[in-house]
N, CA, C and O atoms as a Tinker XYZ file with bonds, in Angstrom:
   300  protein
     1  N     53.026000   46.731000   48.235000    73     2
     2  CA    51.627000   47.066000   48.128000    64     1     3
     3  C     51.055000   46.249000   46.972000    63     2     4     5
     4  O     51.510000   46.195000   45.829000    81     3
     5  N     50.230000   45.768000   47.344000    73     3     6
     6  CA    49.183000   44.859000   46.095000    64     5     7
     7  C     48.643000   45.631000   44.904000    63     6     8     9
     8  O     48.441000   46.831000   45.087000    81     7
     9  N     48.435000   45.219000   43.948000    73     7    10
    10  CA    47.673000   45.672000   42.886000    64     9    11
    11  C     46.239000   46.416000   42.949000    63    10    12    13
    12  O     46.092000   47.563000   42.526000    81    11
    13  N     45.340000   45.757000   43.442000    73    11    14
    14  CA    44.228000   46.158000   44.178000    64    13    15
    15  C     44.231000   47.622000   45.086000    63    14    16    17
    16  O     43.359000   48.485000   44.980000    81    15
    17  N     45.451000   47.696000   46.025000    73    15    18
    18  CA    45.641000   48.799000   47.063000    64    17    19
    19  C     45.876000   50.187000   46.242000    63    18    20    21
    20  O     45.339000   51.293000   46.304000    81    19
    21  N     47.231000   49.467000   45.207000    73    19    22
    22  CA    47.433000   50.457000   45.087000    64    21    23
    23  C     47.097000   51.344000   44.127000    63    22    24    25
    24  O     47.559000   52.461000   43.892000    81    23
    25  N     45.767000   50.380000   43.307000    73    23    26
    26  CA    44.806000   51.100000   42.081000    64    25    27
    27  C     44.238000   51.855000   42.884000    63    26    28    29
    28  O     44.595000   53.010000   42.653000    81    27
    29  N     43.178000   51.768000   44.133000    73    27    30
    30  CA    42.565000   51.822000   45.074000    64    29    31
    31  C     43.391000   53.658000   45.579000    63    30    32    33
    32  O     42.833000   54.707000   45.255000    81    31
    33  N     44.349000   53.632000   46.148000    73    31    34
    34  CA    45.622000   54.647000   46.059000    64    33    35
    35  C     45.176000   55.871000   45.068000    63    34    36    37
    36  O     44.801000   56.999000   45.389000    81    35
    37  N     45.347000   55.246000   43.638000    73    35    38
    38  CA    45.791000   55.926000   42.624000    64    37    39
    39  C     44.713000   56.459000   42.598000    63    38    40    41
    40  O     44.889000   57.662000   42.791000    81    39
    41  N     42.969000   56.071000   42.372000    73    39    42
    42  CA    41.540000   56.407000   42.331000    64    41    43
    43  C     41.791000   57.518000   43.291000    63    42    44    45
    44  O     42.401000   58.453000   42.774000    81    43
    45  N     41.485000   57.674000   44.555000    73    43    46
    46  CA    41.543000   58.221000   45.249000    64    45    47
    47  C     41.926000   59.588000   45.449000    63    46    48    49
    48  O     41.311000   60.510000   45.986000    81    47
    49  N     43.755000   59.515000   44.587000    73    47    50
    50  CA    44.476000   60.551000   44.757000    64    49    51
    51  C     43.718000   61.541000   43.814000    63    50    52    53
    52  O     43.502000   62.752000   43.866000    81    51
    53  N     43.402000   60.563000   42.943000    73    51    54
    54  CA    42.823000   61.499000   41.543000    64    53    55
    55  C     41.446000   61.978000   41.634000    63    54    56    57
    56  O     40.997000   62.711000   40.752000    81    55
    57  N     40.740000   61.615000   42.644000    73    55    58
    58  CA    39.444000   62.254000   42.993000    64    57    59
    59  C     39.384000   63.562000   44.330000    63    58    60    61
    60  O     38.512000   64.375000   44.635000    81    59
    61  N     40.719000   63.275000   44.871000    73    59    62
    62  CA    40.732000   64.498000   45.679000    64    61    63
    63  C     41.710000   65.493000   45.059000    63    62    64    65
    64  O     41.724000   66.525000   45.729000    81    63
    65  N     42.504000   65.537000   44.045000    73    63    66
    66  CA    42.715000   66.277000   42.877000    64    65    67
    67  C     41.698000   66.997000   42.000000    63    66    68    69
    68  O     41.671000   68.201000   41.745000    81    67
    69  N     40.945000   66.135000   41.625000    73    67    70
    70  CA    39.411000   67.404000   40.934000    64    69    71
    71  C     39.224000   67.550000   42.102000    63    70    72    73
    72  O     40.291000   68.102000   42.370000    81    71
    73  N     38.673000   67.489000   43.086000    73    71    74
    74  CA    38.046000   68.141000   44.226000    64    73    75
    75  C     38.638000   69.587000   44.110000    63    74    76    77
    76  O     38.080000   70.657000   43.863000    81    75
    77  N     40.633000   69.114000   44.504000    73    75    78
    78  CA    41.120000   70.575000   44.687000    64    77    79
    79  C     41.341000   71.430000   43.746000    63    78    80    81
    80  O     41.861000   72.529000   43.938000    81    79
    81  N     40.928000   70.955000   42.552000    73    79    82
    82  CA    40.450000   72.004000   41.745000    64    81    83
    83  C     39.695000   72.582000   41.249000    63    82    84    85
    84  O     39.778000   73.462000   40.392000    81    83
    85  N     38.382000   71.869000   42.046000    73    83    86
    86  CA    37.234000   72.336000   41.259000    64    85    87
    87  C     37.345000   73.847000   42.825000    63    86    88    89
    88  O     37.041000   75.027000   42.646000    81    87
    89  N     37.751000   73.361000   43.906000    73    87    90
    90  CA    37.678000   74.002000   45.082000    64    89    91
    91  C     39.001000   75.589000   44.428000    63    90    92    93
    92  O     38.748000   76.777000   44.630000    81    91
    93  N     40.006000   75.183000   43.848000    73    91    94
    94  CA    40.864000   76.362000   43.310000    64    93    95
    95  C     39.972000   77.513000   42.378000    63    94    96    97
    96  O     40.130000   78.730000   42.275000    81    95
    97  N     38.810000   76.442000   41.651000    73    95    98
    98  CA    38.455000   77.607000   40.659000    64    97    99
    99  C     37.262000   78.592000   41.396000    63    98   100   101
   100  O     37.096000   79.790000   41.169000    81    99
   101  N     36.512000   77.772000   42.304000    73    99   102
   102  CA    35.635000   78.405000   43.933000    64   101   103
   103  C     36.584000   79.588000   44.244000    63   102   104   105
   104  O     36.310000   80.740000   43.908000    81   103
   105  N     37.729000   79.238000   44.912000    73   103   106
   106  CA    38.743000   80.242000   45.010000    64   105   107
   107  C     38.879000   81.260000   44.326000    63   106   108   109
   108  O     38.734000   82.304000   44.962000    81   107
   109  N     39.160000   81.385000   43.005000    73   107   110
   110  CA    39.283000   82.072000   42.075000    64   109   111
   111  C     38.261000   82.743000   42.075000    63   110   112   113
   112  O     38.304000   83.885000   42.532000    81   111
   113  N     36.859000   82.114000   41.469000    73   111   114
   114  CA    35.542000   83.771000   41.931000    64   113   115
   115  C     35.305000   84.010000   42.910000    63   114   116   117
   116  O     34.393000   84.836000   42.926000    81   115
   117  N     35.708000   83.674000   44.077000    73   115   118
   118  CA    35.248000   84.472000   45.035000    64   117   119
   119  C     36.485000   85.592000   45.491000    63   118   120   121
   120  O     36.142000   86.620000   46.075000    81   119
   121  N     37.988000   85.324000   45.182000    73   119   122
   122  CA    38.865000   86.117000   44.806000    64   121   123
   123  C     38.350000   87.459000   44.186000    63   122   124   125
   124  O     38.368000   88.587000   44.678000    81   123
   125  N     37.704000   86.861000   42.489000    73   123   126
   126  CA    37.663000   87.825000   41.887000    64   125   127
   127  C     36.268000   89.160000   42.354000    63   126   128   129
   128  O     36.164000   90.351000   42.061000    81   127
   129  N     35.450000   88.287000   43.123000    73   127   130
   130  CA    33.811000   88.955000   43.951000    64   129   131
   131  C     34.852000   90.041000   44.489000    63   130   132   133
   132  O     34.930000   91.145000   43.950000    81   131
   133  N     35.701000   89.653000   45.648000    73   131   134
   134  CA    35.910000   90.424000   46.795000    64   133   135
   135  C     36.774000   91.154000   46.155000    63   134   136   137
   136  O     37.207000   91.918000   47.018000    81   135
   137  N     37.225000   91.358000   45.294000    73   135   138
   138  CA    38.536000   92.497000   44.584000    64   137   139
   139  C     37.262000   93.575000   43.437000    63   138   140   141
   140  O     37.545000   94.527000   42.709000    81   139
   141  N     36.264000   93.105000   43.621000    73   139   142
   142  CA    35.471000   93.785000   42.862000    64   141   143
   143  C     34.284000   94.971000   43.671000    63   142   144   145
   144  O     33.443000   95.752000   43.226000    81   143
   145  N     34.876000   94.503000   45.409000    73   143   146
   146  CA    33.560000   94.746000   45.857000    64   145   147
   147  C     34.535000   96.464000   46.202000    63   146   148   149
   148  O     35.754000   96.347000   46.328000    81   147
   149  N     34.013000   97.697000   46.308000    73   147   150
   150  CA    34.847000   98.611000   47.014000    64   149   151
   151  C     35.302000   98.431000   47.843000    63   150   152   153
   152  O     35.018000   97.438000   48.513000    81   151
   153  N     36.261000   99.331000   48.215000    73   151   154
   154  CA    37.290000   99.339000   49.538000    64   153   155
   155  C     35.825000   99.434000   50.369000    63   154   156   157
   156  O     35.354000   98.298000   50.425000    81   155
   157  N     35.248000  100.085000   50.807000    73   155   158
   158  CA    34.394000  100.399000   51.763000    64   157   159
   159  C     33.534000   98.839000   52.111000    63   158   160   161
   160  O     33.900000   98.171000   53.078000    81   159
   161  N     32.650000   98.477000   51.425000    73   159   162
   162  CA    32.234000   97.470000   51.195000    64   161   163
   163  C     33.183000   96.119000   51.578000    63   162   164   165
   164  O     32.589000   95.298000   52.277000    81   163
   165  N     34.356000   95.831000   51.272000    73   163   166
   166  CA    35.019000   94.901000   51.715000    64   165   167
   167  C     35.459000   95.287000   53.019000    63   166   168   169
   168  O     36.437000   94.689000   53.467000    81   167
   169  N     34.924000   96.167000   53.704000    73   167   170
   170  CA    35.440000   96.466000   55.004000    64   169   171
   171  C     34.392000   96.478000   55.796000    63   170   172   173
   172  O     34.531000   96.892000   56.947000    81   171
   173  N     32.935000   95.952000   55.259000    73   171   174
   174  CA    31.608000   95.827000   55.459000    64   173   175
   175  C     31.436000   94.262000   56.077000    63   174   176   177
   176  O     32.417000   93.539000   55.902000    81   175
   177  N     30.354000   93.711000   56.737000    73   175   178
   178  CA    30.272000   92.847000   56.944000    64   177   179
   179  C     30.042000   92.019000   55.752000    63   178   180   181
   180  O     30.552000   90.945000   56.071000    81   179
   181  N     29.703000   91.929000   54.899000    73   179   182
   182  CA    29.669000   90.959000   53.279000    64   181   183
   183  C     30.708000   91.268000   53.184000    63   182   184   185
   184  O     31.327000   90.213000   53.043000    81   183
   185  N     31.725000   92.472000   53.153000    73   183   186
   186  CA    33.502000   92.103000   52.697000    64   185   187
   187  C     33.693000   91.037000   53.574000    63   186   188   189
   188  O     34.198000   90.048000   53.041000    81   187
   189  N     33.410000   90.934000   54.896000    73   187   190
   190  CA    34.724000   90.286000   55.877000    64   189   191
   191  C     33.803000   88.527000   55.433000    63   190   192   193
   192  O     34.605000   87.594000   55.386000    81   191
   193  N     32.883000   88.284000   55.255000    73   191   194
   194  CA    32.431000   87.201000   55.285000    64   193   195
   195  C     33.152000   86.559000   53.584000    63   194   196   197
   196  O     33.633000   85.465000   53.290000    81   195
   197  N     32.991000   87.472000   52.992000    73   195   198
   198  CA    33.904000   87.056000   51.896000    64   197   199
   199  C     35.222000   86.350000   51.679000    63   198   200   201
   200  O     35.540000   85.345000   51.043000    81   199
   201  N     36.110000   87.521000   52.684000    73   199   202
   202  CA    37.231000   87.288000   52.995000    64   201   203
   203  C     37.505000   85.918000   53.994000    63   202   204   205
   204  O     38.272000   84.987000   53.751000    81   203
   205  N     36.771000   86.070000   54.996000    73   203   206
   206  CA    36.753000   84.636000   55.784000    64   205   207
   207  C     36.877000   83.432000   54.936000    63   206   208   209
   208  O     37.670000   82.495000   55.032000    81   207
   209  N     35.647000   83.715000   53.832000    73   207   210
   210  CA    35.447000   82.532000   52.699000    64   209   211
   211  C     36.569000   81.874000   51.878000    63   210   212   213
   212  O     36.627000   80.717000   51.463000    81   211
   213  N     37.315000   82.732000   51.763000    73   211   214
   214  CA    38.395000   82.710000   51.016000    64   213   215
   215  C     40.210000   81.942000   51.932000    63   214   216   217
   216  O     41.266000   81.335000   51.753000    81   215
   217  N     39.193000   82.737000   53.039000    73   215   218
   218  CA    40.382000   81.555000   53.762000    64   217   219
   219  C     40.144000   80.140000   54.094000    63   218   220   221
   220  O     40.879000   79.265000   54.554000    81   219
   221  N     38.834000   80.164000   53.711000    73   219   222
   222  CA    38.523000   78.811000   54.089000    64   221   223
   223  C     38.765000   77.906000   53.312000    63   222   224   225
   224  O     39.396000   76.892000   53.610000    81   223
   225  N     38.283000   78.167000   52.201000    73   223   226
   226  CA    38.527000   77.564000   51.046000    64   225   227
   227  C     40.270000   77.045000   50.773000    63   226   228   229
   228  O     40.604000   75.900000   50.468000    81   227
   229  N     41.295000   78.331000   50.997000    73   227   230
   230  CA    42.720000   78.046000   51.470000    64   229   231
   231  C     42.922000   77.060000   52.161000    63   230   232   233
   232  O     43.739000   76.225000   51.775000    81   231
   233  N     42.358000   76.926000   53.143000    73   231   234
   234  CA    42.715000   75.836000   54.236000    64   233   235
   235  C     42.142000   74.713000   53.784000    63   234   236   237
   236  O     42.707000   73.730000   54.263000    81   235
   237  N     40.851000   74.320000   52.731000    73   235   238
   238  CA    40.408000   73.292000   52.525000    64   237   239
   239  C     41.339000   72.718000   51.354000    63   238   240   241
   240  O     41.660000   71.555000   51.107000    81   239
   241  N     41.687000   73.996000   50.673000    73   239   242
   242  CA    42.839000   73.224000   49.304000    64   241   243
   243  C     44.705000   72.845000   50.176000    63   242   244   245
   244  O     45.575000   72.480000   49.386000    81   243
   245  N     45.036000   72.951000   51.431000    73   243   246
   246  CA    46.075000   73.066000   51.979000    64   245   247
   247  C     45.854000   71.586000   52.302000    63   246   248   249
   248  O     46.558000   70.627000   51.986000    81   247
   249  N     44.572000   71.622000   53.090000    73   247   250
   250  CA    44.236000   70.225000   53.216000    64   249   251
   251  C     44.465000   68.449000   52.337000    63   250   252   253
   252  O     45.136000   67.445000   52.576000    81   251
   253  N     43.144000   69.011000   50.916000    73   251   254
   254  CA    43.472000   68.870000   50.030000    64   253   255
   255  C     45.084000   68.515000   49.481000    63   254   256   257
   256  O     45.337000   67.517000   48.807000    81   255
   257  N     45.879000   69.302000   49.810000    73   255   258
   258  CA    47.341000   69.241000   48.616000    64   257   259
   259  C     47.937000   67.789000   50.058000    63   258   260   261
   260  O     48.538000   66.802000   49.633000    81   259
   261  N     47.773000   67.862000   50.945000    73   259   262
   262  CA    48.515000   67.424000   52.012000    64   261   263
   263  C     47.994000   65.980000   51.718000    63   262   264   265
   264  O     48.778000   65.037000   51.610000    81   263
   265  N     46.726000   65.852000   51.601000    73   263   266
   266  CA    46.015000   64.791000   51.232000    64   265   267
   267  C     46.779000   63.561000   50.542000    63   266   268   269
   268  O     46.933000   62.352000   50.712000    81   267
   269  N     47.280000   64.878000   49.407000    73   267   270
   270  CA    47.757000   64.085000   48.373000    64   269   271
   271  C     49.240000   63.612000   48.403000    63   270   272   273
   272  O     49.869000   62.730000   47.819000    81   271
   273  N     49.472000   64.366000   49.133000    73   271   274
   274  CA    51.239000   64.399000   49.611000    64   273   275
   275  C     51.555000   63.161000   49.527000    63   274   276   277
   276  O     52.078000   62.468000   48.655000    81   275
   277  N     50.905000   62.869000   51.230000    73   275   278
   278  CA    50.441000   61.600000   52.314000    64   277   279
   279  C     50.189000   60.709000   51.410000    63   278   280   281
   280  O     50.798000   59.669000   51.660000    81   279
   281  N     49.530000   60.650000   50.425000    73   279   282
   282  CA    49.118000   59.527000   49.430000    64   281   283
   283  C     50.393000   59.235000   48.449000    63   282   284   285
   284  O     50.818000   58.130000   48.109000    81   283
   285  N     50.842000   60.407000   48.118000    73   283   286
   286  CA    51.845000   59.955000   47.501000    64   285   287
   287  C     53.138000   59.044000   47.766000    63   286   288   289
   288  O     53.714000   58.142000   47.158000    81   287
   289  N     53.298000   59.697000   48.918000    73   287   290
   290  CA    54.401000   58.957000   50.109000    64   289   291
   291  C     53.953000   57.256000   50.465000    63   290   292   293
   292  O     54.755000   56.377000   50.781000    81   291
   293  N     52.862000   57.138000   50.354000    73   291   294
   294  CA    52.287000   55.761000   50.454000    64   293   295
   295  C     52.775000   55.080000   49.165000    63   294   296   297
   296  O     53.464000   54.061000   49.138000    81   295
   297  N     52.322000   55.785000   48.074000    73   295   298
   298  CA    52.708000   54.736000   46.528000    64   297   299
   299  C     54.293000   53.878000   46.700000    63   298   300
   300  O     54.704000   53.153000   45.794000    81   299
């Protein structure tokens, strides 16, 4: 791999790294929203949309980590 590619590589990895963490700390309050909201309430339609949220966000940082995997395996 060339010099160029694999700066190119390295940029990259490291910008979808803050991503997945700025997306972990997203995670984190909306974690902390839905553990705050009552049992009743999280069993409410704003709980379940919460909860959905939270998986989403999962799947976008799963994404994210895989991202980086794949990139790494390239270096």
């Amino acid at each position: 791999m060339n010099r160029n590619r694999r700066e190119a590589f390295i940029d990259l990895r490291n910008r979808i790294e803050g991503l997945k963490d700025e997306l972990d700390a997203l995670k984190d309050e909306q974690q902390e929203y839905f553990d705050n909201m009552t049992e009743s309430l999280q069993e409410e339609e704003k709980g379940q949309a919460a909860e959905e949220t939270l998986g989403n966000l999962q799947s976008a940082i799963d994404s994210l980590n895989s991202a980086i995997n794949n990139l790494d395996q390239i270096e």
